[in-house]
N, C-alpha and C positions, 0 to 999 in steps of 0.2 A: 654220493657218487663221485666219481672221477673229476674232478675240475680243472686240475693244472695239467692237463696236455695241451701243447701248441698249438696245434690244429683245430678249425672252427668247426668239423662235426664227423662223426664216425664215417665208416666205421673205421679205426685205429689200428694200428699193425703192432703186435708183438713176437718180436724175436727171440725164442727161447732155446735152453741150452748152450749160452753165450758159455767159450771160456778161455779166450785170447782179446787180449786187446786190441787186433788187427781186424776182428772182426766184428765186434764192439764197435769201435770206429768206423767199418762200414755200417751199420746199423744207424751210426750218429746222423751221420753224413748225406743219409740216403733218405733222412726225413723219414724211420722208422719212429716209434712214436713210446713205445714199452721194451726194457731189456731182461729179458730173462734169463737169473742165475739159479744153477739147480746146488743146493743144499743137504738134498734129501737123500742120507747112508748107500740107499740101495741102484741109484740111476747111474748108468752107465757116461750120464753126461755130466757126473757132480762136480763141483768146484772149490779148492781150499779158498780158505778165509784167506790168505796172502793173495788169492790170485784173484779175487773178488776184490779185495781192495783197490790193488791195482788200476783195474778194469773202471771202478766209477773212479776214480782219480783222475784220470784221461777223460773219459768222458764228460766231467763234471765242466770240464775244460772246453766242452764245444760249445758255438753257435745256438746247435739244434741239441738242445739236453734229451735224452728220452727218458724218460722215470723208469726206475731201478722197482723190478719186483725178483723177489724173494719166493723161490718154491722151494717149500717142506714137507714132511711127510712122517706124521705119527711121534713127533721128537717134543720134548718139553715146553713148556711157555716160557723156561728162563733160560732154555740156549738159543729160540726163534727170537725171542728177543733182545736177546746180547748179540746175537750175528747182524741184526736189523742196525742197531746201534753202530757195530763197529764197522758195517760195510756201507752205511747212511743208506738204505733200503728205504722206499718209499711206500710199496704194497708189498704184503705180503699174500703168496697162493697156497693153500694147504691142500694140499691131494691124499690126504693118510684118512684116519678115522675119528678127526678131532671131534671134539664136543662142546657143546657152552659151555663149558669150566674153559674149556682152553680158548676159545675165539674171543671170549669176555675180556681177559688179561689181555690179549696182546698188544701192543704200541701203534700199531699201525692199521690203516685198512684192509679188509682181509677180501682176495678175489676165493671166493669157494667154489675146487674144483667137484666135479657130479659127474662120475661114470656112465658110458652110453653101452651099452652092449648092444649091437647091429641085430635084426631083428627081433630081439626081445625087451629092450627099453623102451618105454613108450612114456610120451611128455606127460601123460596125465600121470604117472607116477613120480616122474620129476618135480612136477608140479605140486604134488600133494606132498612130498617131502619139504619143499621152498615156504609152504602153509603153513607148514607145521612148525618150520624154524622160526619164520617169522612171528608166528602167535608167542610163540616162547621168548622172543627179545632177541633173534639174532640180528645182529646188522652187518651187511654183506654188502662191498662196493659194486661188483659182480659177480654174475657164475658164469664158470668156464666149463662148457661141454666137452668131453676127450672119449674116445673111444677106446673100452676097454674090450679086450677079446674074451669071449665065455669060458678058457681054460686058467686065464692070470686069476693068479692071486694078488695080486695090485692092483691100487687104483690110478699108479702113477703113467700112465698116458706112454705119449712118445711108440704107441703105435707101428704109426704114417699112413693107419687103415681109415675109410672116412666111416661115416654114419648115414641115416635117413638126414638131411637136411633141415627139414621139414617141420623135425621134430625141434628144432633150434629157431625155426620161426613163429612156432606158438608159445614158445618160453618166451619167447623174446618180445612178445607181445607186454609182458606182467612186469620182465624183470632183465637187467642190462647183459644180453650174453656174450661173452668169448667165444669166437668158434674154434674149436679145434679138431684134430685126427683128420691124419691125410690129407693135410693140405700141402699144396705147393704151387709154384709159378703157372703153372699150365689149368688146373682148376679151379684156382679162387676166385677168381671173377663170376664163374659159375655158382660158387660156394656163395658170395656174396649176393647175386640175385636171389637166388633161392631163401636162402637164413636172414637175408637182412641184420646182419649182425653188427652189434655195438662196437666188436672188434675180433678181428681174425689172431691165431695164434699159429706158428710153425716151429719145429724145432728140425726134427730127420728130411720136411721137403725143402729146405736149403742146407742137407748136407752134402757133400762129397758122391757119396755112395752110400750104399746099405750098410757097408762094414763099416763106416769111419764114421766119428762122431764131429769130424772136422768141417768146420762150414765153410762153403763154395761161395763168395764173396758176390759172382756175377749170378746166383740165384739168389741169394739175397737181395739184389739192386731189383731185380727181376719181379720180384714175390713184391714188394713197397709199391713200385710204379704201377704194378697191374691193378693192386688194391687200389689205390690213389684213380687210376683212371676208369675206375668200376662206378664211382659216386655218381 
């Protein structure tokens, strides 16, 4: 599991979709705890390898470090692991269709993300897939819950729609969860009672607006503090 974060107990806040160093640096600064940089071809929120560098360069710099995770999606084991390398990525998230051939190789810890479809996902199916990886050899730092809608063909999240809760508090019973889909400053505190979660995930509820993939710095400060005073 997760051992180098700063913080003496969940659940942890991860900020994803990071892709300015302004707000990186709010994330630092605000005692968020995980940053996420999206990787993967198809997200609206992806980030070049110049700009990813950048980004932990400065932060690598602070006080309060938050550990660098790495979202991919359906891409090779030897360019997830060359970008890990050259962006010093700490976890890596796979939200695509990976397999034990690919989780096996990779360098670093893998958070595995698990599609929620609202109404129709149910934990005991989640669960019976976590069995089954596990029986077979996978090892998994955690899984992150995301809300897929029943028309995508992705698995890649970023929503901002939530889930049954609930269904995040019997995983979570077995196995370390991320919560995500539709969180933001005004319901996590809720999200948190309910899920009891090892660690909240946001990317669209501290952005801007709906059109902008730009994050709003004083929802970010917002979305940490509420988590932090939820324990």
């Amino acid at each position: 599991l997760i051992t180098s974060i700063n913080h003496a107990h969940p659940p942890y806040v991860k900020i994803c979709g990071i892709r300015d160093i302004e707000s990186a640096l709010c994330v630092a600064n605000n005692g968020g705890d995980m940053l996420g940089l999206i990787f993967a071809a198809n997200s609206k929120r992806k980030i070049t390898l110049e700009q990813a560098k950048l980004i932990v360069t400065e932060v690598h710099s602070c006080q309060h470090r938050p550990l660098i995770v790495g979202v991919f999606a359906n891409q090779t084991v030897e360019e997830i692991n060359d970008i890990v390398k050259q962006v010093e990525i700490d976890y890596i998230q796979l939200h695509g269709n990976e397999g034990f051939d690919i989780v096996t190789k990779l360098i670093k810890p893998v958070i595995r993300s698990i599609p929620v479809i609202p109404n129709e996902t149910t934990a005991e199916q989640i669960l019976n897939i976590l069995h089954q990886e596990k029986q077979a050899g996978w090892r998994i730092a955690a899984v992150l819950l995301d809300t897929k809608l029943p028309q995508s063909n992705n698995n890649e999240g970023g929503t901002g729609q939530t889930f049954d809760w609930s269904i995040a508090a019997t995983i979570g019973l077995e196995y370390p969860i991320i919560l995500a889909g539709g969180l933001n400053p005004d319901n996590v505190q809720s999200a948190v009672r309910i899920a009891n979660p090892w660690g909240v995930d946001v990317a669209s509820g501290v952005e801007k607006d709906k059109n902008s993939v730009e994050k709003d710095h004083e929802k970010i400060r917002q979305f940490i503090a509420n988590v932090k005073l939820s324990h």
